[in-house]
Structures are given as structure tokens and as C-alpha cells.
C-alpha positions in Angstrom: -37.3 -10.9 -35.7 -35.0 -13.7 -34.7 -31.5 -13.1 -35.9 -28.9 -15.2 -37.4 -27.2 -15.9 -34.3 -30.1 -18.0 -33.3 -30.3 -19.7 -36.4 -26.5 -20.6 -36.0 -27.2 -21.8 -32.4 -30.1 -24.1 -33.2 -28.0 -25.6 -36.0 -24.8 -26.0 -33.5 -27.4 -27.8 -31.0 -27.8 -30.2 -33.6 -23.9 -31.2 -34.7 -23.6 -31.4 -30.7 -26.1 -33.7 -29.9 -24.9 -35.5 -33.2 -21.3 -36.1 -31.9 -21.6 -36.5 -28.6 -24.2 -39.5 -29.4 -21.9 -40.9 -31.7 -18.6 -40.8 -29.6 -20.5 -41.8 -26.4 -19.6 -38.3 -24.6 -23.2 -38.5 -22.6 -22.5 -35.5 -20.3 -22.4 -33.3 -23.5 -25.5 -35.1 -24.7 -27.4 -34.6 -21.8 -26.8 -31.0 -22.7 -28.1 -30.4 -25.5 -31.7 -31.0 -24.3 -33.5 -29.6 -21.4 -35.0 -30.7 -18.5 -38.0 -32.8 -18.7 -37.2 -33.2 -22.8 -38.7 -36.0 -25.1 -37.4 -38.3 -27.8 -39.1 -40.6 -30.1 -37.2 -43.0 -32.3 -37.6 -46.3 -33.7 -36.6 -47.9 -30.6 -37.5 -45.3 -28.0 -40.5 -43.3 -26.5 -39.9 -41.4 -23.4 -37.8 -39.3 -21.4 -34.8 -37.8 -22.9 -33.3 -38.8 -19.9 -33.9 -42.2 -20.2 -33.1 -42.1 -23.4 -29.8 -41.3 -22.7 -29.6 -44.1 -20.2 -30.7 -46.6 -23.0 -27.4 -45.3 -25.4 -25.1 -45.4 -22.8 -25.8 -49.1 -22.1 -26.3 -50.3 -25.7 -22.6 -48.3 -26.2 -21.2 -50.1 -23.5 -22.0 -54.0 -25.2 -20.8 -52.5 -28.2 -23.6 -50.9 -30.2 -22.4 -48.1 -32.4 -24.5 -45.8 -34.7 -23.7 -43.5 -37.0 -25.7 -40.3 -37.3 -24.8 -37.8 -40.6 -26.4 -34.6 -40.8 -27.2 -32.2 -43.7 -28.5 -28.3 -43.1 -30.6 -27.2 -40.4 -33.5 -25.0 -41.0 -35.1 -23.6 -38.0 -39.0 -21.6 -37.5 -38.2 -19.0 -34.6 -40.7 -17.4 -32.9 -39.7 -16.1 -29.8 -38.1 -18.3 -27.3 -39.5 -21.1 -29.6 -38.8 -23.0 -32.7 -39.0 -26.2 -34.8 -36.1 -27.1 -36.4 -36.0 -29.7 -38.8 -32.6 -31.1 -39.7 -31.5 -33.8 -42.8 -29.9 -36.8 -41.5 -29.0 -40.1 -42.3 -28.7 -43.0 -39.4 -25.9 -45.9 -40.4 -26.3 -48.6 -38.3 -24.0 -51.7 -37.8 -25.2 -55.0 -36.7 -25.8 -58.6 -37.4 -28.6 -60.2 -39.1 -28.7 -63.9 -39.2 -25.0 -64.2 -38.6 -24.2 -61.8 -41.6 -22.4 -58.1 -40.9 -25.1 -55.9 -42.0 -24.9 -51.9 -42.6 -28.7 -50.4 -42.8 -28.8 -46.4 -43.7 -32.2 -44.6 -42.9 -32.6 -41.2 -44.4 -35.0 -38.4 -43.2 -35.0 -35.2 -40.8 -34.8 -34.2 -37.4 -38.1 -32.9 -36.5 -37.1 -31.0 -33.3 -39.1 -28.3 -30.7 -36.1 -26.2 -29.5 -36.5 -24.2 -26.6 -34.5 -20.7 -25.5 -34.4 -20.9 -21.8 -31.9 -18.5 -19.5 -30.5 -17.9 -23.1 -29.9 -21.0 -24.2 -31.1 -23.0 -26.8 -31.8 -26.7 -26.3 -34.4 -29.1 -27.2 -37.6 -29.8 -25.8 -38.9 -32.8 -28.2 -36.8 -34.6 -30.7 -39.2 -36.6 -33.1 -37.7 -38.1 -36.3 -39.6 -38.2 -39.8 -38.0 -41.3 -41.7 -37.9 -41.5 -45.4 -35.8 -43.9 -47.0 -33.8 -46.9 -45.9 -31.8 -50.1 -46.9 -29.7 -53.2 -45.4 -26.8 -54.5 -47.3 -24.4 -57.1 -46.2 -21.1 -55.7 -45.4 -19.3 -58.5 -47.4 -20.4 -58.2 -50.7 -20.2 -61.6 -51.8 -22.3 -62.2 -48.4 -26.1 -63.1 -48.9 -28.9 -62.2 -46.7 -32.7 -62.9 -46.8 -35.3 -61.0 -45.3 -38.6 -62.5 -43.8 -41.2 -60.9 -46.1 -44.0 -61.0 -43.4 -41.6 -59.1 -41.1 -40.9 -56.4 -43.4 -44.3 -56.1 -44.1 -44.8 -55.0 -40.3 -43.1 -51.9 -41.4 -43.9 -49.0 -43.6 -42.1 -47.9 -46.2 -39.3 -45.3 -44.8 -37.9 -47.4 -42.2 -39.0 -50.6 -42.8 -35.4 -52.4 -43.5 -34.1 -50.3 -40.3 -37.2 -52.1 -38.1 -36.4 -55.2 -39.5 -32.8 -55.4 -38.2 -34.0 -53.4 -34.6 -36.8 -56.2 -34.3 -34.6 -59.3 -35.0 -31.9 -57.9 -32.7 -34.7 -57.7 -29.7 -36.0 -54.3 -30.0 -39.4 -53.2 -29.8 -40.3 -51.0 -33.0 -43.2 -48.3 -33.3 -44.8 -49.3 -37.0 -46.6 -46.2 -36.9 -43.8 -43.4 -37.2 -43.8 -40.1 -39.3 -42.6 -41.0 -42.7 -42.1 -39.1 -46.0 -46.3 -38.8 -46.5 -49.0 -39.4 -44.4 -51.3 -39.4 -41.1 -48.5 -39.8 -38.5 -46.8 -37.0 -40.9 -49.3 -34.7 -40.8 -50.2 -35.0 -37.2 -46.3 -34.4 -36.0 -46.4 -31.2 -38.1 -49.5 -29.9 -37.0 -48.9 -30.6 -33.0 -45.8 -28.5 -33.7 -47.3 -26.2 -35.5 -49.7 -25.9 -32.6 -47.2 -25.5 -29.8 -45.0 -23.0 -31.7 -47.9 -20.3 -32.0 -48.6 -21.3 -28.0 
């Protein structure tokens, strides 16, 4: 019966990879996941490694993010769990010329591995739920190209639009609240967890 010291553990693997992506501390981020560990974002399909690689270099030109985290809740079996944190992304940018903030909501959908007595992830996947874009400047206006939000469903949709018009490539077809790519994350996890 996994203890509470695993359930602390998991949920300090998740404030760690938190900070150390937000202060740009990449040695500690590197850490938190193990070798040969995944991450799927908005942005990003591949390699934790590489993903890693990608922050570092967006940090460096001066791309900041903001990631704020609620309660962790972890499944343990064995050396295994999923652990499925609350979160909200703040992202800083420009759209159009304006200073924009967009805020995402949604969890952490995360396969955590105990290897040599460590916990540390294995997958990171994110399930997105809510979002907006506001101009920084209140008295600032923005307009959004309808067709382009369209691309996007409902979840992240104002998040994609400002990725997209800044140059980045955006999945369309990410877990959100509800759904197909919903219920297929949970039930691959699922699936690997009794493995």
C-alpha cells in the first residue's frame, strides 16, 4: 500500500519541475524526469530532452511563462503512478503589436516512475480546460481572426491562437475538459499503470 511519503514526493516532483521551468534552472529540470521521458504540450511533441532544449532557447530571446499549480493527486501502484496535477499556464506575449497575457487552466496528466528510489516522470501530457487573452493595457484593444480561433477547440483555443501567430506549430487535437483525445489519454494510462 503506497504510503504518504510517496504521495508527498510525487507532489514535490511537480513544484520542482514547476520552478525550475519558470526561473530557467534547466539542470534541476532535467531532473525531475527520467531518461528517455516524453512531453506533450501545445507546442511540443517529443523527447523530454528536447523539450528542455526548446525552453532553454525560447528563455534565452526572452520568452517567459508562468506555470501555477493547485493540489496533486497521485494513483500508486507499485513503482508506478499517474498523477494529475491543477495548473494554470500565464503566458506573456505580443499579438498584433498589443501586450497580451493568455491564462490556460487544466491539469498535469503525468506517468511517474520510482526508479533506484526515486520518483520522476516518465510522460508529462497536459489536459487543457479553459483559457483567455486579454490585453495587458486595459484601454488596449485587440481582435482575433475568427477562422483562426476556429482552428482550435474549446480549452485552449485563445492560448493556440497567440502560439500560432507568434510562429508556433499547435496540435488542434489535445486532451481537453470532455472528449475522444480525453478519453484516449486516460485509458492509455490507465493501461500502462496496471502493466
Amino acid at each position: 500500500m503506497p504510503g504518504l511519503e510517496d504521495q508527498l514526493a510525487i507532489s514535490a516532483l511537480m513544484q520542482a519541475w514547476a520552478l525550475a521551468r519558470d526561473t530557467g534552472d534547466w539542470g534541476k529540470l532535467r531532473a525531475t524526469a527520467h531518461p528517455g521521458a516524453a512531453m506533450t504540450t501545445t507546442w511540443f511533441d517529443g523527447r523530454f530532452e528536447d523539450f528542455v532544449e526548446s525552453c532553454e532557447a525560447s528563455f534565452a530571446k526572452g520568452s517567459h511563462s508562468q506555470h501555477f499549480l493547485g493540489g496533486t493527486a497521485a494513483e500508486i501502484r507499485g513503482e508506478r503512478a499517474l498523477a494529475q496535477t491543477r495548473m494554470s499556464i500565464n503566458l506573456r506575449s505580443r499579438l498584433d503589436g498589443v501586450e497580451v497575457d493568455a491564462v490556460c487552466s487544466g491539469r498535469f496528466f503525468d506517468r511517474v516512475e520510482k526508479r533506484e528510489g526515486v520518483w520522476r516522470i516518465a510522460r508529462r501530457s497536459v489536459i487543457y480546460e479553459k483559457d483567455r487573452i486579454d490585453p495587458v493595457d486595459p484601454n488596449a484593444k485587440i481582435s482575433l481572426d475568427p477562422e483562426l480561433l476556429a482552428r482550435f477547440p474549446e480549452g485552449y483555443r485563445h492560448l493556440a491562437y497567440l502560439q500560432t501567430k507568434n510562429g508556433a506549430h499547435v496540435n488542434p487535437n489535445l486532451p481537453t475538459a470532455r472528449g475522444e483525445a480525453l478519453e484516449k489519454l486516460v485509458a492509455e494510462a490507465k493501461a500502462w499503470l496496471a502493466a
